[in-house]
C-alpha positions in Angstrom: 22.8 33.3 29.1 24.1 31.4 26.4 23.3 27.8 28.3 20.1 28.6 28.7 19.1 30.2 24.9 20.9 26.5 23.6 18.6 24.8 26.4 15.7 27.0 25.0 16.5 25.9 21.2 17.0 22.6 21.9 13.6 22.1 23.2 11.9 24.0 20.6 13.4 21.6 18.0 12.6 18.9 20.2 9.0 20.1 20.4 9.0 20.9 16.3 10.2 17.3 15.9 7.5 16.0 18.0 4.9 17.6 15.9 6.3 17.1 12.4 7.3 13.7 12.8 3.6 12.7 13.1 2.0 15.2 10.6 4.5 13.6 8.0 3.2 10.3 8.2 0.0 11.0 8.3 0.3 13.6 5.4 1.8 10.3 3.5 -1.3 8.0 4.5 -3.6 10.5 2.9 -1.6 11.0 -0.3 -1.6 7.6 -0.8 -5.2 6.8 -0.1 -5.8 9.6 -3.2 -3.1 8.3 -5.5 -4.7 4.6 -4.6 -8.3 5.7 -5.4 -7.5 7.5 -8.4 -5.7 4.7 -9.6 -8.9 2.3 -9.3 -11.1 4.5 -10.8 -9.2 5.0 -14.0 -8.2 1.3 -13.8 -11.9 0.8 -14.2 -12.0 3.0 -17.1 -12.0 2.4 -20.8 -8.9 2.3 -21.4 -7.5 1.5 -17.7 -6.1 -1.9 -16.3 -4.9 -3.5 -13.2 -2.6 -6.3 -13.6 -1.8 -8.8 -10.5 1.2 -11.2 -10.1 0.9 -13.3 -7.8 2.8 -16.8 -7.8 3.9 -17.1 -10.7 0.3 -16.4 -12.5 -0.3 -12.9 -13.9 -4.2 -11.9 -14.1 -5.8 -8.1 -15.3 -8.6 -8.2 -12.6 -12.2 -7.1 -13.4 -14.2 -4.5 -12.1 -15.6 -6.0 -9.1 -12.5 -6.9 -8.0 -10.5 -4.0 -8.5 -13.2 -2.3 -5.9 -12.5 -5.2 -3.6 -8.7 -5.0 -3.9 -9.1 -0.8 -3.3 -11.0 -1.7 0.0 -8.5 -3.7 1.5 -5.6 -1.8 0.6 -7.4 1.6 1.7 -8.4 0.9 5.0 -8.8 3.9 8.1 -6.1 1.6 10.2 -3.1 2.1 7.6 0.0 3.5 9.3 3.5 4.7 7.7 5.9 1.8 7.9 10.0 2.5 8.2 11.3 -1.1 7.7 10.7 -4.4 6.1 12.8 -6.5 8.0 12.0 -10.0 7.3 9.4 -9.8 4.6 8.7 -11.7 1.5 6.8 -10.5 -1.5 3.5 -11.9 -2.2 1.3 -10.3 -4.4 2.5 -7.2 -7.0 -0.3 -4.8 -8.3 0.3 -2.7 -11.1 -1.8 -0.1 -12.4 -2.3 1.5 -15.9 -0.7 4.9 -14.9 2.7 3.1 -13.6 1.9 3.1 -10.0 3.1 -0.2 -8.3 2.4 -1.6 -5.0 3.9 -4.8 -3.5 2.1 -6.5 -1.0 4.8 -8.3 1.4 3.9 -10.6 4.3 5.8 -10.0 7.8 7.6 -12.8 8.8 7.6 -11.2 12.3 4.3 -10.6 12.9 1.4 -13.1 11.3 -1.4 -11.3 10.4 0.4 -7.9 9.5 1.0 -7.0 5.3 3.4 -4.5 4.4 2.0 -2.0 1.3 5.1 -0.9 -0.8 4.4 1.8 -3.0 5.9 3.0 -6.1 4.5 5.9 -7.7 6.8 8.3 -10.0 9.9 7.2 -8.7 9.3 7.8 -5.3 8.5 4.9 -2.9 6.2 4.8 0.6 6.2 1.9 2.9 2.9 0.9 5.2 1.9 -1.3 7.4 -1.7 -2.8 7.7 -2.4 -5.4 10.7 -4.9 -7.5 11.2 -8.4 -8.5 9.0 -7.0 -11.5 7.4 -6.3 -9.1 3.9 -4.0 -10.7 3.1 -5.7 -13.5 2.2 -8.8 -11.7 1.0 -6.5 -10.1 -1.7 -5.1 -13.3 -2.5 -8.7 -14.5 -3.4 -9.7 -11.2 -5.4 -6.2 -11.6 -7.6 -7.0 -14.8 -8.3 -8.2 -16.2 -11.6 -11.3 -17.0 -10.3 -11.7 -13.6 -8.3 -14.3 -12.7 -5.7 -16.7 -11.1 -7.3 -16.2 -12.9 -10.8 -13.1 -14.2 -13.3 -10.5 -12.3 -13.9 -8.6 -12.7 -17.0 -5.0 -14.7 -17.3 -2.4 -13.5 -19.0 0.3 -15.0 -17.5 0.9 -18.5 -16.1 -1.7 -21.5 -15.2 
C-alpha cells in the first residue's frame, strides 16, 4: 500500500510540475510585456526618457523611436530564456522609472537576441529569434534613428 500511494504522489508532482513549469513562463512573458509597455508610454511623457548605449555612444531616443524599439522588443514570439551561454552585450536601454534591459546577441545561434531585464531588483531572461531585430534596434538607437534624430549625450 505504501509503494503504490509514493508511486501515486510521485506522479501527481510530476503532473503539477508539468503544468506549472509552463504557466510560469508564460506568466513572466506577460508581466513583462506590461512592465515594457508601461515603461514606453511614460518614457514618452513629459517628464519621461529613454536612454540607449550602444557602442560606446549614449543617445535619449525620440518618440518615434521609442514606439519602434517597444515593437521589437514586445513581439507575440518572445519566450522565457534560462541561460546566456555565450552572449555578448549589445545594446543597453534604460528607462526613466529604473527598469533596464540589455539586449545581448547569441553567439550560438545567429539571428536570436537575448532580452535581459532588470526591473526592481529582480531580473528575467528571454529569448527572441528570428526578424533581423537586432539590427532594426540597432538602427532606431542610433543617433540618426528610424523615424527621426535622437539626441546624443554621450560619445560621437
Amino acid at each position: 500500500m505504501k509503494k503504490i500511494l509514493i508511486a501515486v504522489l510521485a506522479l501527481l508532482a510530476a503532473g503539477v510540475m508539468m503544468i506549472a513549469i509552463p504557466l510560469s513562463g508564460r506568466f513572466a512573458v506577460i508581466q513583462y510585456k506590461r512592465r515594457v509597455e508601461m515603461d514606453a508610454l511614460s518614457a514618452e511623457g513629459e517628464d519621461g526618457w529613454l536612454r540607449a548605449e550602444r557602442g560606446g555612444v549614449a543617445t535619449l531616443l525620440e518618440g518615434g523611436n521609442i514606439r519602434r524599439v517597444t515593437r521589437l522588443i514586445t513581439p507575440i514570439e518572445l519566450t522565457r530564456a534560462y541561460s546566456q551561454r555565450q552572449a555578448q552585450e549589445e545594446i543597453r536601454l534604460t528607462y526613466s522609472s529604473g527598469d533596464t534591459l540589455r539586449l545581448l546577441s547569441d553567439a550560438a545561434r545567429e539571428d536570436r537576441v537575448l532580452i535581459e531585464f532588470t526591473s526592481g531588483g529582480q531580473d528575467a531572461l528571454f529569448a527572441l529569434e528570428g526578424r533581423h531585430v537586432l539590427e532594426a534596434l540597432e538602427e532606431a538607437v542610433s543617433p540618426e534613428g528610424f523615424s527621426g534624430a535622437n539626441t546624443v549625450v554621450e560619445g560621437e
